[in-house]
C-alpha atoms as one frame of an Amber mdcrd trajectory, in Angstrom:
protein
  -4.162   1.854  10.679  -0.733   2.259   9.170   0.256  -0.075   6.723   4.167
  -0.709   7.601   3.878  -4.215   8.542   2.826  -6.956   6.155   1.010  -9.143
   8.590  -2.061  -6.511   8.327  -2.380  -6.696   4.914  -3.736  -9.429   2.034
  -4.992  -9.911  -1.059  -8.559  -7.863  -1.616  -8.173  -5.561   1.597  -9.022
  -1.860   0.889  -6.166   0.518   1.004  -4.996   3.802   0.060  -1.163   4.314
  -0.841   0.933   6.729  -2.366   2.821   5.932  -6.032   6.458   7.316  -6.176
   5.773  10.277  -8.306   3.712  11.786  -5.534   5.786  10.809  -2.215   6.684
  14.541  -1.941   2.944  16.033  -2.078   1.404  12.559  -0.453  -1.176  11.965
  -2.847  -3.084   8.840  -2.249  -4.607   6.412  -4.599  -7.510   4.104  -3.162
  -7.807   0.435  -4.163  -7.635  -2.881  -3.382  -4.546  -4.946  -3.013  -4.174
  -7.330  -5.862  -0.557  -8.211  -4.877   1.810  -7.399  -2.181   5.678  -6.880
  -3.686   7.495  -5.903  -0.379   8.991  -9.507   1.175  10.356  -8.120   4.665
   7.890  -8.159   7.363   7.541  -4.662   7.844   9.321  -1.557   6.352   9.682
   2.165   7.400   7.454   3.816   4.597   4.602   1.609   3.883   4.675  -2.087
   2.809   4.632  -2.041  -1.907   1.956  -3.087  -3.171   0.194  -3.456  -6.611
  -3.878  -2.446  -6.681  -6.164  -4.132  -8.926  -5.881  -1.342 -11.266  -2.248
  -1.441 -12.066  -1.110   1.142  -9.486   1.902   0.447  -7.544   2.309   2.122
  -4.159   3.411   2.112  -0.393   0.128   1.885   1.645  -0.364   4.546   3.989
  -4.019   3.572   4.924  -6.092   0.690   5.786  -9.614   1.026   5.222 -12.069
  -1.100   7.289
């Protein structure tokens, strides 16, 4: 599951995303969603969010 709409994600949910610095080679980071930053309901290139570790991203994947 993609993660470009905000309605499929919340606080704790399992996700991997990509951090700005590696957009071009699509490096992902896996972690869980301490915060979501992006307020629109969905967005082209992955809703922001910040992990529990710090990590800000646009999530790519949803893990079940």
């Amino acid at each position: 599951m993609s993660g470009n709409k905000r309605s499929e994600l919340s606080i704790g949910l399992e996700v991997s995303v990509v951090q700005k610095p590696h957009q071009r080679s699509g490096e992902l980071t896996q972690g869980v969603i301490a915060r979501i930053l992006t307020n629109s309901p969905n967005h082209p290139h992955g809703i922001k969010v910040k992990l529990e570790s710090g990590v800000v991203g646009r999530v790519k994947l949803i893990h079940d």
